[in-house]
DRENTORKOL-3810 file (N, C-alpha, C; in nm, 4 decimals):
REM DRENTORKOL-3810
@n.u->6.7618; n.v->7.7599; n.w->11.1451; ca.u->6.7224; ca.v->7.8045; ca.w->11.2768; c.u->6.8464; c.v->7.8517; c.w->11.3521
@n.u->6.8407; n.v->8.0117; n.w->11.4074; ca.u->6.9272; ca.v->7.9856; ca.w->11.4624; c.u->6.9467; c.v->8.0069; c.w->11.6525
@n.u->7.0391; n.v->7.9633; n.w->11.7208; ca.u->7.0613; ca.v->7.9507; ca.w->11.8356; c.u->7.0599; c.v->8.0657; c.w->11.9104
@n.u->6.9761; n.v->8.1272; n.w->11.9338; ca.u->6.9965; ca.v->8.2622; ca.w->12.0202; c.u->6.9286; c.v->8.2607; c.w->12.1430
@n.u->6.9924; n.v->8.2659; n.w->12.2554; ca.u->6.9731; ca.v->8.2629; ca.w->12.4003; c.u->6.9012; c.v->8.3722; c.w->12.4341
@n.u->6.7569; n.v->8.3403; n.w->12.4593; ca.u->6.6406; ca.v->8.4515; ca.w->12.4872; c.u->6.6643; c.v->8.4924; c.w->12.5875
@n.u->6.7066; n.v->8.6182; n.w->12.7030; ca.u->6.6734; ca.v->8.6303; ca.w->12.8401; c.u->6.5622; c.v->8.6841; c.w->12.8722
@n.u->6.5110; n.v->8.6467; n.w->12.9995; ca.u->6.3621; ca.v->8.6971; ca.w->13.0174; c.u->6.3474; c.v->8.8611; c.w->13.0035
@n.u->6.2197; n.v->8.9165; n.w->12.9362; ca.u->6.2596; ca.v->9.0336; ca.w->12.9749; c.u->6.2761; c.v->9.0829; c.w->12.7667
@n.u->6.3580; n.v->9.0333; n.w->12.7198; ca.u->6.4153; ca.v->9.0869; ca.w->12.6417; c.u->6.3853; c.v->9.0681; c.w->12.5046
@n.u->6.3416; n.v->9.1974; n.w->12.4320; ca.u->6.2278; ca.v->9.1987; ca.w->12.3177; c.u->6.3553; c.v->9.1870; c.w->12.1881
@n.u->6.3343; n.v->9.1707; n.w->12.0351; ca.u->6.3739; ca.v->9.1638; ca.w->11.9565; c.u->6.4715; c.v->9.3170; c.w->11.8914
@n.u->6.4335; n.v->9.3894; n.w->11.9588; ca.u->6.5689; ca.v->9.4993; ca.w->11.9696; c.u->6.7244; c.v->9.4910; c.w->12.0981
@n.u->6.6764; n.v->9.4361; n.w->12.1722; ca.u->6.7634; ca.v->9.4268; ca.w->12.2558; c.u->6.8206; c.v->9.3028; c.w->12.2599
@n.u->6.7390; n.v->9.2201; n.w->12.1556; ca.u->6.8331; ca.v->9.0874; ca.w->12.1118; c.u->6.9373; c.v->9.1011; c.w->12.0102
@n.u->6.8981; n.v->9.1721; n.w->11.9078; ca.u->6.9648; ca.v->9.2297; ca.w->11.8064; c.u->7.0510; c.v->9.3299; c.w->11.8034
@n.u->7.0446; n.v->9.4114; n.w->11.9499; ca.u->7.1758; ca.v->9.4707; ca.w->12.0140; c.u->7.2734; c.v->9.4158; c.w->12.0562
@n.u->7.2469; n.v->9.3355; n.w->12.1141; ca.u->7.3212; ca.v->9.2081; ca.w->12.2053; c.u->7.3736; c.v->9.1057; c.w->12.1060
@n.u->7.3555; n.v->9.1024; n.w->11.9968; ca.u->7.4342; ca.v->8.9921; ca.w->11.8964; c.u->7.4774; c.v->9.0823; c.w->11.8673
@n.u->7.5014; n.v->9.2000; n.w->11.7871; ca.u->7.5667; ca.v->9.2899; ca.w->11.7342; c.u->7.6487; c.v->9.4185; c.w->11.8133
@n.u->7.6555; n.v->9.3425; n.w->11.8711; ca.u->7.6831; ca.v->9.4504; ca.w->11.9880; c.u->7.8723; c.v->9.4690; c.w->11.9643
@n.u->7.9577; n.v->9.3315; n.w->11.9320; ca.u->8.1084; ca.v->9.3824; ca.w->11.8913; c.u->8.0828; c.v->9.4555; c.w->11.7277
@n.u->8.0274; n.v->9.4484; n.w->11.6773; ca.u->8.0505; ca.v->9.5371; ca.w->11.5366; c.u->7.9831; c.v->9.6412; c.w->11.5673
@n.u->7.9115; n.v->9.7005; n.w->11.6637; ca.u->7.8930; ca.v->9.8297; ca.w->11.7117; c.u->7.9868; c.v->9.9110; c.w->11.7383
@n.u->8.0480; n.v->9.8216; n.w->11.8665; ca.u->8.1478; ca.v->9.9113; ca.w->11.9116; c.u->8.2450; c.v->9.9279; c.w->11.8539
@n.u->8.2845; n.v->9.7936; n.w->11.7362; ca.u->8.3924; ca.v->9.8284; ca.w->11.6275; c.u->8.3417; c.v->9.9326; c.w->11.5431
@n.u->8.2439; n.v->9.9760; n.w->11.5206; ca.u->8.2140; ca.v->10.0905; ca.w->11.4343; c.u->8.2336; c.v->10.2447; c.w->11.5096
@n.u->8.1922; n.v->10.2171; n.w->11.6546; ca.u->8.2374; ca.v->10.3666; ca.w->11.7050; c.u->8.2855; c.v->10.3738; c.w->11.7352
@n.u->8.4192; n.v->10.2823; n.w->11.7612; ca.u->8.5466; ca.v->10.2623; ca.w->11.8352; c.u->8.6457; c.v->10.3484; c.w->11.6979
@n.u->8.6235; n.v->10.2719; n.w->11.5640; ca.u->8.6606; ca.v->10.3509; ca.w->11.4452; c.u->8.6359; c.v->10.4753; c.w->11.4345
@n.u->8.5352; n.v->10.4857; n.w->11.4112; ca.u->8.5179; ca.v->10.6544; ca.w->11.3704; c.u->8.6007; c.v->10.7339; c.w->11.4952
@n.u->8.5928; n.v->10.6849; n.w->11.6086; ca.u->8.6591; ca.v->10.7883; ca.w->11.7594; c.u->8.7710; c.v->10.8014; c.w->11.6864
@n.u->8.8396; n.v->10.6791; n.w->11.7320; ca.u->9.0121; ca.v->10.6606; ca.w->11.6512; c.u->9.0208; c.v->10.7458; c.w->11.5737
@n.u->8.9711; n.v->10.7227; n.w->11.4015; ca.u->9.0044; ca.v->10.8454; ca.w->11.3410; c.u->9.0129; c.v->10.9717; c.w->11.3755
@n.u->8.9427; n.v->10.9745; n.w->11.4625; ca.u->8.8896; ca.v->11.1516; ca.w->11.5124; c.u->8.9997; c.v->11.1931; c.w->11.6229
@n.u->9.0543; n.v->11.0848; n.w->11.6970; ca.u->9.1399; ca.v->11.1256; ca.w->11.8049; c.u->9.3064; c.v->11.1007; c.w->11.7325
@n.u->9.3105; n.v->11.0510; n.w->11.6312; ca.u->9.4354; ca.v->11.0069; ca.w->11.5297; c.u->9.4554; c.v->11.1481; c.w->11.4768
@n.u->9.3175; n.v->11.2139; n.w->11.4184; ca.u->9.3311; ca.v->11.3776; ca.w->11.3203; c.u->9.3583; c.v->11.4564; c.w->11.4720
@n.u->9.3321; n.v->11.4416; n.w->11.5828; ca.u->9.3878; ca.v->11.5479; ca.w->11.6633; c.u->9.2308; c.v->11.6473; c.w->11.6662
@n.u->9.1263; n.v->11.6068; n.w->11.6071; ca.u->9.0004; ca.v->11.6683; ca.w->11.6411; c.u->8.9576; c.v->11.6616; c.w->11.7513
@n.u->8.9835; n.v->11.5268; n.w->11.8205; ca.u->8.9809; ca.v->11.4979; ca.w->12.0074; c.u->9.0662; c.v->11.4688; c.w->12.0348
@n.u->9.0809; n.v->11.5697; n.w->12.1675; ca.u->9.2461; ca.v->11.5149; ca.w->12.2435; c.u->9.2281; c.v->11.4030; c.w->12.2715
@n.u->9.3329; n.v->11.3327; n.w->12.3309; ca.u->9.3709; ca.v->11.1921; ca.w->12.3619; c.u->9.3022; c.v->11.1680; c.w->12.5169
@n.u->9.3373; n.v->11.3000; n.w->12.5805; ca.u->9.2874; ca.v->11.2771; ca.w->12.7338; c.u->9.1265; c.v->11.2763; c.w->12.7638
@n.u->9.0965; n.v->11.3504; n.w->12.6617; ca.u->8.9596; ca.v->11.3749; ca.w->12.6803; c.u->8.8896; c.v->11.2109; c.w->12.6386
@n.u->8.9368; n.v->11.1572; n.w->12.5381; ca.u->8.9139; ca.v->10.9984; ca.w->12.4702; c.u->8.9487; c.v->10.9001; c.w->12.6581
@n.u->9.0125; n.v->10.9154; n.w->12.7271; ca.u->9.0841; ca.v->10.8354; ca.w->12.8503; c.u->8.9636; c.v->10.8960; c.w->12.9313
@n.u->8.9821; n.v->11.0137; n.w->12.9550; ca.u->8.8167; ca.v->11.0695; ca.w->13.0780; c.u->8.6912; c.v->11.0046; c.w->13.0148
@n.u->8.6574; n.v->10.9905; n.w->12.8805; ca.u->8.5192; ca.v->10.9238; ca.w->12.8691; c.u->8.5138; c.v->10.7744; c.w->12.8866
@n.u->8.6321; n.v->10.7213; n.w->12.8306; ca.u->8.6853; ca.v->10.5527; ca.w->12.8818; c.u->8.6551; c.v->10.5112; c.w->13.0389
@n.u->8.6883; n.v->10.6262; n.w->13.1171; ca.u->8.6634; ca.v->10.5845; ca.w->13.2821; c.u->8.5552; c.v->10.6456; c.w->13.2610
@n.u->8.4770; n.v->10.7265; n.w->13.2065; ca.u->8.3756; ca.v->10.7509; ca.w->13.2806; c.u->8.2500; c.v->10.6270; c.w->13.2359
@n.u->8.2828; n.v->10.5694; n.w->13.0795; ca.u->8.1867; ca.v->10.4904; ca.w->13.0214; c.u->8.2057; c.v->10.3562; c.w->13.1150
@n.u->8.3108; n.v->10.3105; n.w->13.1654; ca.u->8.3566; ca.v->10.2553; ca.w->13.2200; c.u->8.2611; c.v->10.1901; c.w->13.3455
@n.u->8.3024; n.v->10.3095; n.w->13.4390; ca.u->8.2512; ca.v->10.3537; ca.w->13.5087; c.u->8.1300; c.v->10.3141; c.w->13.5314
@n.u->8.0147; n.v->10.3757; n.w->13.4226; ca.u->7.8808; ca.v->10.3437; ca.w->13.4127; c.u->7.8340; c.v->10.2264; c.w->13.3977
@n.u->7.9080; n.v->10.1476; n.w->13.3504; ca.u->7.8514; ca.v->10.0031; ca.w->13.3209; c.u->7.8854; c.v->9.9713; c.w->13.3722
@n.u->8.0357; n.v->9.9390; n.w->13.5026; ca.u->8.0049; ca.v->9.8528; ca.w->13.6273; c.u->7.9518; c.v->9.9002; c.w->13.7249
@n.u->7.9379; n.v->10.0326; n.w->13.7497; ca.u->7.8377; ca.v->10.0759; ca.w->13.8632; c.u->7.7004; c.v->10.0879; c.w->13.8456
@n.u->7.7011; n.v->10.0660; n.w->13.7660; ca.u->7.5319; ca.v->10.0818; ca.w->13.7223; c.u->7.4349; c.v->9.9989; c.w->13.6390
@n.u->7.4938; n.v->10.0223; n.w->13.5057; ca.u->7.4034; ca.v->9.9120; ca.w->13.3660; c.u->7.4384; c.v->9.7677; c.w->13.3542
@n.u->7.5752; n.v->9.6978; n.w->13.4587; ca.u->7.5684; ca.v->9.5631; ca.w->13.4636; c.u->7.4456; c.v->9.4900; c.w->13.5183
@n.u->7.4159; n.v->9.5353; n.w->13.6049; ca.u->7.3018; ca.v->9.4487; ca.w->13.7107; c.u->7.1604; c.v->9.5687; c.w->13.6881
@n.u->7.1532; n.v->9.6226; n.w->13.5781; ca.u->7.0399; ca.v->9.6993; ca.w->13.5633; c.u->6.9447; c.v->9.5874; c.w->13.5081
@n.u->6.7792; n.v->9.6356; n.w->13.5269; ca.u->6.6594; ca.v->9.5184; ca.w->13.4705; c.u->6.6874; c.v->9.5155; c.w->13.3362
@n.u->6.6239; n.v->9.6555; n.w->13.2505; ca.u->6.6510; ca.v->9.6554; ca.w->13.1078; c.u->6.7681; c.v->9.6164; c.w->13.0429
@n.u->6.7587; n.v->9.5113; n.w->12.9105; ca.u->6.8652; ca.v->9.4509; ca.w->12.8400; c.u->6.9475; c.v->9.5236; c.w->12.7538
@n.u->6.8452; n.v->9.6546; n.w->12.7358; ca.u->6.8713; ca.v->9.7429; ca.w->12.6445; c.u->6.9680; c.v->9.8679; c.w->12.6853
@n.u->6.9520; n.v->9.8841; n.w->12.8393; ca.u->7.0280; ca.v->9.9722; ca.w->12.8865; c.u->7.1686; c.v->9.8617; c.w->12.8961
@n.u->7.1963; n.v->9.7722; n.w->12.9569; ca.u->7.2776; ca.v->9.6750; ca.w->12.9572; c.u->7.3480; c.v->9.7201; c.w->12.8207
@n.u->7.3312; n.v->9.7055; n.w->12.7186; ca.u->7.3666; ca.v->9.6337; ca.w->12.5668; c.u->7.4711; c.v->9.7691; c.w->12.5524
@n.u->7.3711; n.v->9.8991; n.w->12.5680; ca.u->7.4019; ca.v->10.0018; ca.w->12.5215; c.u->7.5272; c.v->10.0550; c.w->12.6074
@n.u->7.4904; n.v->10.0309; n.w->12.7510; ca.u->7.6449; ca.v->10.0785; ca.w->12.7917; c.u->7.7686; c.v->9.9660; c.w->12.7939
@n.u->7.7877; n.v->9.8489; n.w->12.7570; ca.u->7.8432; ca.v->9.7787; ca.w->12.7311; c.u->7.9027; c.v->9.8381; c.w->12.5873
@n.u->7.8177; n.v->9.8469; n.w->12.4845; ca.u->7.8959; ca.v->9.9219; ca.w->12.3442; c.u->7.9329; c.v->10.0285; c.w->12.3634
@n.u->7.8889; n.v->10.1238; n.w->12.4751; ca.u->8.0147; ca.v->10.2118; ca.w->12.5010; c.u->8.1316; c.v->10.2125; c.w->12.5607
@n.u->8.1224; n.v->10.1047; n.w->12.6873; ca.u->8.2574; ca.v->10.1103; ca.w->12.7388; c.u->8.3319; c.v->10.0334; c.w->12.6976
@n.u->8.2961; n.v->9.9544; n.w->12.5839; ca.u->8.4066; ca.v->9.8972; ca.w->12.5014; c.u->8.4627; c.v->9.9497; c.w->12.4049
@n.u->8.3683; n.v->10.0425; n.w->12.3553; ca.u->8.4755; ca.v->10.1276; ca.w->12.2279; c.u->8.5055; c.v->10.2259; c.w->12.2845
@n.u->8.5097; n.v->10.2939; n.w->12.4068; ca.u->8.5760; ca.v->10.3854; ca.w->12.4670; c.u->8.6956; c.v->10.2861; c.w->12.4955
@n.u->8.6891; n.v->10.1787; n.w->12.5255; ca.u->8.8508; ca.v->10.1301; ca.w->12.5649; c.u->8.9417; c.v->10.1008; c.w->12.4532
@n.u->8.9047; n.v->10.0759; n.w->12.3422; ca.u->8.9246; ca.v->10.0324; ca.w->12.2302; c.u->9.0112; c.v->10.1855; c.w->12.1659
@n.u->8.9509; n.v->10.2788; n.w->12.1406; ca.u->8.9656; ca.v->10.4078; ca.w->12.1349; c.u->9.0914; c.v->10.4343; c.w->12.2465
@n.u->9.1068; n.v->10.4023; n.w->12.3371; ca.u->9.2235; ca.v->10.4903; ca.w->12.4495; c.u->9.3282; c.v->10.3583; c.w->12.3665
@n.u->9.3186; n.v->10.2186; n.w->12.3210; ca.u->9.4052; ca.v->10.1351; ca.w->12.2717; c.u->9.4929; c.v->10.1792; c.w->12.1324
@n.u->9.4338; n.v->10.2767; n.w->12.0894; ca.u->9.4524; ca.v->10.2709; ca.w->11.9312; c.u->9.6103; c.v->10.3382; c.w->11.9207
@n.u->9.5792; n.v->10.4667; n.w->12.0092; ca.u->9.7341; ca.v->10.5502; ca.w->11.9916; c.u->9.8475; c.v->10.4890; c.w->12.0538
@n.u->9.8141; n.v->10.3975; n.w->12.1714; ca.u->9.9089; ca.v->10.3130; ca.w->12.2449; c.u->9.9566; c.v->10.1799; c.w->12.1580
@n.u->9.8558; n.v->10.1536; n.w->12.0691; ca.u->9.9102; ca.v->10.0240; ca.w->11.9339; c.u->10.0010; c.v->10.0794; c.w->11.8719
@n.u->9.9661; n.v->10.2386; n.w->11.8275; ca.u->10.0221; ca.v->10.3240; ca.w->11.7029; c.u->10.1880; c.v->10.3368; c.w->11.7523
@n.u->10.2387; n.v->10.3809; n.w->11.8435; ca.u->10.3133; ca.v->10.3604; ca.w->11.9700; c.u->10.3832; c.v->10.2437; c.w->11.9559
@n.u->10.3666; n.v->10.1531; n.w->11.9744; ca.u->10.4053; ca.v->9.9805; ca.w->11.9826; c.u->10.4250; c.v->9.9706; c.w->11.8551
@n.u->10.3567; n.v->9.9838; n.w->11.7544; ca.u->10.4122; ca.v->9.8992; ca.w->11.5991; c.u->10.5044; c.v->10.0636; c.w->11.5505
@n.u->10.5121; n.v->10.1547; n.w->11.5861; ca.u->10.6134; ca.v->10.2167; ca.w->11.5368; c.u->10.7713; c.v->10.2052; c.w->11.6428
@n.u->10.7180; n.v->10.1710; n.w->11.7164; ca.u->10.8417; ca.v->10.1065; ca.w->11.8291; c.u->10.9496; c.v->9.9762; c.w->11.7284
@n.u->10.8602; n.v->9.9247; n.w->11.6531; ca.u->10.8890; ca.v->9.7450; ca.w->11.6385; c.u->10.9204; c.v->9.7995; c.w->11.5022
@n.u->10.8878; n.v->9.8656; n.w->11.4503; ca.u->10.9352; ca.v->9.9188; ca.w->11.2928; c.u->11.0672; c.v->9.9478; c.w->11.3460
@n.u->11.1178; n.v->10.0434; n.w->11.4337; ca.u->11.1955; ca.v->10.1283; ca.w->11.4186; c.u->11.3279; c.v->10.0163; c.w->11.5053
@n.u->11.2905; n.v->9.9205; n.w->11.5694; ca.u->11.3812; ca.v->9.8213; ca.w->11.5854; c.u->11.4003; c.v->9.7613; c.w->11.4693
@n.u->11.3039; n.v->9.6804; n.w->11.4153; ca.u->11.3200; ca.v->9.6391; ca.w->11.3090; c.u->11.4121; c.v->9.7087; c.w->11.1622
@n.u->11.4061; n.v->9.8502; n.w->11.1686; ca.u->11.5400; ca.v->9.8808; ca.w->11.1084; c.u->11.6584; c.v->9.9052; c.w->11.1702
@n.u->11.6476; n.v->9.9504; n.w->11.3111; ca.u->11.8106; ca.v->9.9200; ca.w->11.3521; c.u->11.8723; c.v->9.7461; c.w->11.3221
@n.u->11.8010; n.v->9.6951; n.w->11.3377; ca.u->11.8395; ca.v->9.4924; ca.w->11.3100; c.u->11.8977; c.v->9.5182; c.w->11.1783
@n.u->11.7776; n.v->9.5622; n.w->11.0989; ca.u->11.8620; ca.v->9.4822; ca.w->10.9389; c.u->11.9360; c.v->9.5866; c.w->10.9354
@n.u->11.9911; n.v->9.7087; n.w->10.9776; ca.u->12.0883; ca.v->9.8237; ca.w->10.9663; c.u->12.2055; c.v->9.7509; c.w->11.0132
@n.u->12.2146; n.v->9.7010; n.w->11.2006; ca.u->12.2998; ca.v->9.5963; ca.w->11.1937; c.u->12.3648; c.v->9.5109; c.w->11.1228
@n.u->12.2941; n.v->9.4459; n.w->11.0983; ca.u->12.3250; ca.v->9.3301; ca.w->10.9630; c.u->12.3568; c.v->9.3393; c.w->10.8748
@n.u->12.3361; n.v->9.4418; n.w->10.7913; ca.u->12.3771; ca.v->9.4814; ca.w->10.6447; c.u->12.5510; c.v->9.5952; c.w->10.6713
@n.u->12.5757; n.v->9.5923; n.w->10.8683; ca.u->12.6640; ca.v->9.6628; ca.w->10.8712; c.u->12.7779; c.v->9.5208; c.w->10.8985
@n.u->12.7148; n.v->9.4525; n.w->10.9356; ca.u->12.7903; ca.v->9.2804; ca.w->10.9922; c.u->12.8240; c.v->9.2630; c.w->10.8270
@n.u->12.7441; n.v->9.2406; n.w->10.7696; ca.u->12.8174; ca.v->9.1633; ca.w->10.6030; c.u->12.8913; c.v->9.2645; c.w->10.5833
@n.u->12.8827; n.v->9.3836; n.w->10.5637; ca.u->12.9961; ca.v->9.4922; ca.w->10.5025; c.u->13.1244; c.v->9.4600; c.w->10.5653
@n.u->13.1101; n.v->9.4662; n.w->10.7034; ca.u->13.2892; ca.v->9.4284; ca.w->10.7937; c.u->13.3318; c.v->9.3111; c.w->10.7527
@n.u->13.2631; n.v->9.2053; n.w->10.7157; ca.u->13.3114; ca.v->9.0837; ca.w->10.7686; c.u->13.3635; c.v->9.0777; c.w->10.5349
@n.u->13.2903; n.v->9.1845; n.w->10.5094; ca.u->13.3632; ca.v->9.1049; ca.w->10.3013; c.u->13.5071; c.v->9.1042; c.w->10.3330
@n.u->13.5451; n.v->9.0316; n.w->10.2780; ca.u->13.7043; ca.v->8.9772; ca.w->10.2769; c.u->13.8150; c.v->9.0398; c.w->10.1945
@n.u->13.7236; n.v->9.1638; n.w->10.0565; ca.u->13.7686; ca.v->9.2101; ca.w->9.9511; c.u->13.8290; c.v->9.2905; c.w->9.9768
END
């Protein structure tokens, strides 16, 4: 049996949105990424739909009746944010690579000075 919190109102599709609702947006949060990674969508245009999905679900589909409108703009304005995150990660771990070889470049320049031979 399992534990799923019925809200009034809310039929067996919009329950099953609502549990699945982070591997949704991890699925269209992916495919965006790829698509805005190949340069098929600009980056800005990925940031204007982020505020605008945004947007919609606190001005509007938070406190809406239907669960289903709820669910649905919730999986968008999360993989729209997810999506504006990806190139700014890409950014950050090539930042930390590229320290990460000045360090051991350092270091391997520290043992060379310091051989005694």
């Amino acid at each position: 049996m399992s534990y799923v919190v019925v809200e009034h109102g809310e039929g067996p599709f919009s329950r099953g949105l609502r549990r699945r609702r982070f591997i949704a947006a991890g699925v269209i949060a992916g495919v965006e990424a790829v698509l805005v990674l190949a340069d098929l969508i600009p980056w800005w245009a990925a940031v204007l739909t982020a505020i605008a999905a945004v947007a919609i679900y606190v001005g509007w589909a938070r406190e809406h009746t239907n669960p289903i409108v709820r669910s649905v703009a919730w999986v968008l304005g999360a993989s729209q944010l997810v999506v504006v995150l990806v190139p700014v990660a890409i950014v950050l771990v090539g930042l930390l690579a590229l320290v990460g070889v000045v360090v051991l470049a350092l270091l391997a320049l520290t043992v060379l000075l310091l051989d005694r031979r």
